[in-house]
C-alpha positions in Angstrom: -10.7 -8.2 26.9 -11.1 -9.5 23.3 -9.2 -8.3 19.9 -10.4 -8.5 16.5 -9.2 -7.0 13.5 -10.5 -6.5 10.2 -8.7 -4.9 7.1 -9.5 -1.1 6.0 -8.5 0.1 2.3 -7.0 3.8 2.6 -7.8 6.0 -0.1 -3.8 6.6 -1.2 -1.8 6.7 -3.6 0.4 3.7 -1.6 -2.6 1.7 -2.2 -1.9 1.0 1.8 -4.3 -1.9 3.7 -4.5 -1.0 7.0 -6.1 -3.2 10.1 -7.7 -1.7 12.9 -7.9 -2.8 16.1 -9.8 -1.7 19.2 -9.3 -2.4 22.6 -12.3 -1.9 23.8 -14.5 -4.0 21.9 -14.7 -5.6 18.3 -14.8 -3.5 15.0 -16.7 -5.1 12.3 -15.3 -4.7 8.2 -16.0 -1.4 7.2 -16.8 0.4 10.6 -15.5 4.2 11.3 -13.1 5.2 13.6 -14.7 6.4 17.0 -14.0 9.6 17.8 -14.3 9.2 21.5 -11.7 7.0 21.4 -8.2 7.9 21.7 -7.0 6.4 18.4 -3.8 5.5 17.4 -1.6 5.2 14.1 1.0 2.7 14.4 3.7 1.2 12.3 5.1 -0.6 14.7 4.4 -4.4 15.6 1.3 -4.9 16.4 1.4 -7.6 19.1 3.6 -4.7 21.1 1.2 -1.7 20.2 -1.6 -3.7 21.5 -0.1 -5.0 24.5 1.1 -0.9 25.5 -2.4 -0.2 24.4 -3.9 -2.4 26.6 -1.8 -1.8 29.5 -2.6 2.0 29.5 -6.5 1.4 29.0 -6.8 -0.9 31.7 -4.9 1.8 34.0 -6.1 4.8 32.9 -9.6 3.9 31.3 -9.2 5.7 28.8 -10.8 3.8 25.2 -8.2 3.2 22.6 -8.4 2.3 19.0 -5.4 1.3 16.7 -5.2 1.6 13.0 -2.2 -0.1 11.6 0.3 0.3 8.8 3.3 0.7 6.8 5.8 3.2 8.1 5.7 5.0 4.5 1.9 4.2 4.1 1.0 5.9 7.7 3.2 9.1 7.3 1.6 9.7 3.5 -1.5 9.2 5.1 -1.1 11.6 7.8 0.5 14.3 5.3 -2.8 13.9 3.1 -4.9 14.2 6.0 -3.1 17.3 7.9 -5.0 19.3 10.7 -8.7 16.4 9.7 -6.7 13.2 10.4 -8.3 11.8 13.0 -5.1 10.0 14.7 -4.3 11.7 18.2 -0.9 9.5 18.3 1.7 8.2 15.6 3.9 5.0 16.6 6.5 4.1 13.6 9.2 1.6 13.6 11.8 4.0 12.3 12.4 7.6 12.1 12.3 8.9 8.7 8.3 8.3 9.0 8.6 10.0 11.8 10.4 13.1 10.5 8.5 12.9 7.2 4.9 14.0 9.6 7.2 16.4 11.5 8.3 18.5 8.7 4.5 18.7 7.7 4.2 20.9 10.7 1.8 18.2 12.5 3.5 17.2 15.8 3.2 18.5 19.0 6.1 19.0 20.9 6.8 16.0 23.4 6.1 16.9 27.2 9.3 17.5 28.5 9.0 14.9 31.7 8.1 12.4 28.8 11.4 13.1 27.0 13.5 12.8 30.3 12.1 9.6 30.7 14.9 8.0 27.9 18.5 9.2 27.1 18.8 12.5 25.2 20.4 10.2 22.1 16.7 8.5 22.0 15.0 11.8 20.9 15.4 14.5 18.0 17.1 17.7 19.0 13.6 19.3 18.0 11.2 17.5 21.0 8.2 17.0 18.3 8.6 13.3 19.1 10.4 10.8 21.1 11.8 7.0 20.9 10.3 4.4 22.1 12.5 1.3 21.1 15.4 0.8 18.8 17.0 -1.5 16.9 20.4 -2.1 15.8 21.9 -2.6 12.1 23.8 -6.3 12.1 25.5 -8.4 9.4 24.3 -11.7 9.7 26.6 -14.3 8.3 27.1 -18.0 7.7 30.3 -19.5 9.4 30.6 -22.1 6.9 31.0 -19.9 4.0 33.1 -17.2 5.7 35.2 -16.6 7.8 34.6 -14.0 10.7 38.2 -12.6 9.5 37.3 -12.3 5.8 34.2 -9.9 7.4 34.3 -6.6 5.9 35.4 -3.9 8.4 32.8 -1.6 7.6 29.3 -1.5 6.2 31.0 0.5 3.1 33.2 -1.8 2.5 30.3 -3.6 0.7 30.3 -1.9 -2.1 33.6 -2.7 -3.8 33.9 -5.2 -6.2 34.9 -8.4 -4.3 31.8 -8.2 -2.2 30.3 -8.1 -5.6 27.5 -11.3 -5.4 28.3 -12.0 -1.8 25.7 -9.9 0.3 22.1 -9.4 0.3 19.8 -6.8 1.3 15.8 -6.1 1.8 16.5 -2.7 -0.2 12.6 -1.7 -1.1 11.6 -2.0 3.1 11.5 0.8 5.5 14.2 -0.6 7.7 17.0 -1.0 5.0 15.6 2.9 3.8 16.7 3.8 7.2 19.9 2.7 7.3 20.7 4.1 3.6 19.7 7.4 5.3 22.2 6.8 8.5 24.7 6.4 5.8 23.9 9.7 4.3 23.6 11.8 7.1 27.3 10.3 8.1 29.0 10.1 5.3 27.0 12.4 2.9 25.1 12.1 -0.3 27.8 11.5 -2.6 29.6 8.6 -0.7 26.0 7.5 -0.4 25.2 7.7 -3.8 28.6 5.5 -5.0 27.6 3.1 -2.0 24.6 2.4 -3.8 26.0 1.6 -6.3 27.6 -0.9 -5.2 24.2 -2.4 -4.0 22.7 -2.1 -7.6 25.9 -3.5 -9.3 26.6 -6.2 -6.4 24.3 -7.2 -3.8 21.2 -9.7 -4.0 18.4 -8.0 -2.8 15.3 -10.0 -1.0 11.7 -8.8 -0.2 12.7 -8.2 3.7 14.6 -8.9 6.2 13.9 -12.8 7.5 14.7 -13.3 3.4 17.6 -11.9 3.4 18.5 -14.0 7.4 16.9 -17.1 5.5 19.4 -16.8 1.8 22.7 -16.3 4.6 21.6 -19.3 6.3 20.8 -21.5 3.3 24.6 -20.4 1.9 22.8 -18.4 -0.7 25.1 -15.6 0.1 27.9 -15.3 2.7 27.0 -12.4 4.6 23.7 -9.6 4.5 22.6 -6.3 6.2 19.7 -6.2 8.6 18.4 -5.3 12.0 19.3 -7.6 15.1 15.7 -8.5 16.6 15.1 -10.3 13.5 18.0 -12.8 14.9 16.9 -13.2 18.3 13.3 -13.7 17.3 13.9 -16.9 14.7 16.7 -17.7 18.0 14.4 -17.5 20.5 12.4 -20.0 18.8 12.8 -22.8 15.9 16.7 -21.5 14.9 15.1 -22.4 11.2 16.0 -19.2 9.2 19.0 -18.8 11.5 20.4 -21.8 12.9 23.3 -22.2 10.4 24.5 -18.0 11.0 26.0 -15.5 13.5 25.6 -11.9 14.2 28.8 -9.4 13.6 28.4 -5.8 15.3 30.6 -2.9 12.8 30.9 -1.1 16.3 33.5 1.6 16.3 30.3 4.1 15.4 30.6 3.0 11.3 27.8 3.3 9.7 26.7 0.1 9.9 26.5 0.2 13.4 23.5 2.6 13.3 21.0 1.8 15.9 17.4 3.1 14.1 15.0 4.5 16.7 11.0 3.5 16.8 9.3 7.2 17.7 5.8 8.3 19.0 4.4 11.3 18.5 1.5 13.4 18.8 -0.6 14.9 16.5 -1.2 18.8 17.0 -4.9 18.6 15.4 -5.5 15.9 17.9 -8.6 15.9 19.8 -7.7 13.6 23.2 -4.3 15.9 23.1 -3.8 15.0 27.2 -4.4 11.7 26.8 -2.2 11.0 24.3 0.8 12.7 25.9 0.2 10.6 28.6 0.2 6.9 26.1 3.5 8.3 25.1 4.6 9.3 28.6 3.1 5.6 29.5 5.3 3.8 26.5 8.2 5.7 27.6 8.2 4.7 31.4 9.6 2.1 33.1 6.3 0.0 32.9 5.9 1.1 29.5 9.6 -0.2 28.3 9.1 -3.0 31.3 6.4 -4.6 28.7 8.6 -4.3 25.5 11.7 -5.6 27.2 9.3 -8.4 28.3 7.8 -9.0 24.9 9.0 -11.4 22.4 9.7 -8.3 20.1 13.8 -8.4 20.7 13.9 -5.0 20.6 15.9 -2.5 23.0 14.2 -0.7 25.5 15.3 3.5 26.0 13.5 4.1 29.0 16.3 5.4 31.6 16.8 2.3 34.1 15.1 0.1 31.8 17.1 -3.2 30.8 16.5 -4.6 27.7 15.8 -8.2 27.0 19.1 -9.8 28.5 19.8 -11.8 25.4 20.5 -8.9 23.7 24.3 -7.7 23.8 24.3 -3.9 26.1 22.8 -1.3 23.4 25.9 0.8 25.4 28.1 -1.8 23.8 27.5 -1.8 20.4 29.2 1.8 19.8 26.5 3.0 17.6 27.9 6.5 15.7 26.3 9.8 17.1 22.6 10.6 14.8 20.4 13.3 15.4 17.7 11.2 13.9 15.9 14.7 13.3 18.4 14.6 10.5 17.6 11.3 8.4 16.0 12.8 5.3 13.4 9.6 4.1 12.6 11.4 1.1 15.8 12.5 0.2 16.9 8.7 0.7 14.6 7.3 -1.8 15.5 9.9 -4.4 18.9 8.8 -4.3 17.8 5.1 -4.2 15.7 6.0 -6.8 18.5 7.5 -9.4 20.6 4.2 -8.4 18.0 2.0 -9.7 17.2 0.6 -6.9 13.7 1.6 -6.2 
């Protein structure tokens, strides 16, 4: 079974490329969307969409077809479209996107055997989607231009004036926008609001997150904020952007220990609406997770009885604090990064 992708231009205001991909044969520049085929919107990675993709095609037989992009770019998509969007299933990398398409009244509720299938912390308290991987917030630092004492206690910590210059941050991505909105559903907007701040006044801020690992490792700055997988990946492989750093878990459910979840959904204009509960029931099951944990994505799995790549530290261990992620407001977030001067 062959992939190809080529790249499709959405007509949005995000300007948004998007590839598709189809498991079941090629797709030439320009071609439509088949609507036989259960097709899929996904922000998430594409090497582990495609491989869950392929998995459930070649046991069910069911034709898929994968249109990918931005987290952002795929939920503004999916509002513009509504109830004519063509996507039966939406995969994101974190929530927000997620929640964004849910308030638009465009989910289906999750089949509840699909939602026993991971912990009750891995799925809103509304059932209109569920998670599918997660991923925990780290502060990578260098060793040899800090201490692991001198570490700031909490992620808030960052934003008083001797960490002024000393941390960086991928601010403008998805992941980072995630975070900010774990912050504000914890400590509220205006904590949040002074907390950025202290990331306009103080912290370097890089285009994503392998920057932001790279600048810690070159001594560019002592210490930065980002997800773990990023870590384990560059690890796992040539130690180039990572070699020279560590990893310190807040724990002690701080905000900076929030572990962001990666959701499915499905559409409730879908056409193929059985089949894609059962992609999601697939992703979500122990072969489903079984392929992630086995992947080279570093994420954790959230399938019950599914253990996550063991180079990873227990996702029980990391003392993540309590988040309804039904409750992380993306919009609200960017307002407020917005009126800092961030975005």
């Amino acid at each position: 079974m062959t992939t190809r992708r080529t790249v499709l231009v959405a007509g949005l205001s995000a300007a948004a490329t998007l590839a598709l991909s189809a498991c079941g044969g090629s797709l030439e520049a320009g071609d439509e969307l088949d609507p036989g085929k259960l097709t899929i919107y996904s922000a998430q990675h594409e090497n582990l969409t495609d491989a869950w993709a392929k998995a459930f095609q070649e046991k069910t037989g069911t034709q898929v077809q994968i249109r990918y992009g931005g987290d952002s770019a795929m939920a503004a998509q999916l509002v513009q479209e509504g109830t004519r969007s063509p996507a039966d299933v939406f995969l994101t990398e974190n929530s927000p996107a997620m929640t964004t398409v849910q308030n638009a009244s465009l989910l289906a509720p999750v089949t509840p055997t699909t939602l026993a299938q991971v912990g009750k912390e891995y799925a809103p308290s509304t059932g209109k989607w569920v998670g599918i991987a997660a991923r925990s917030t780290v502060l990578v630092y260098n060793p040899s231009k800090i201490s692991e004492a001198e570490l700031p206690k909490s992620i808030m910590d960052l934003q008083k004036p001797e960490w002024s210059g000393r941390w960086g941050a991928a601010a403008g991505g998805a992941d980072f926008q995630a975070i900010v909105s774990a912050i504000a559903a914890l400590q509220g907007k205006e904590k949040t609001a002074a907390w950025l701040k202290g990331l306009k006044d103080g912290a370097k801020i890089y285009n994503n997150n392998i920057a932001v690992m790279k600048a810690v490792n070159a001594g560019e700055v002592p210490v930065g904020i980002m997800y773990h997988y990023y870590w384990y990946r560059d690890q796992a492989l040539s130690k180039d952007g990572s070699g020279n750093t560590k990893l310190h878990y807040f724990k002690n459910q701080d905000p900076g220990a929030f572990v962001s979840l990666s959701g499915g959904g499905v559409l409730a204009s879908s056409k193929h609406a059985a089949d894609a509960q059962k992609f999601l029931a697939f992703v979500t099951s122990k072969e489903g997770q079984g392929i992630l944990a086995s992947s080279d994505a570093k994420e954790y799995a959230v399938g019950a009885g599914v253990e996550s790549d063991p180079a990873l530290p227990k996702l029980a261990s990391l003392e993540a604090p309590p988040v309804d992620p039904y409750t992380l407001n993306g919009p609200e977030v960017i307002t407020l990064m917005t009126e800092a001067g961030i975005l």
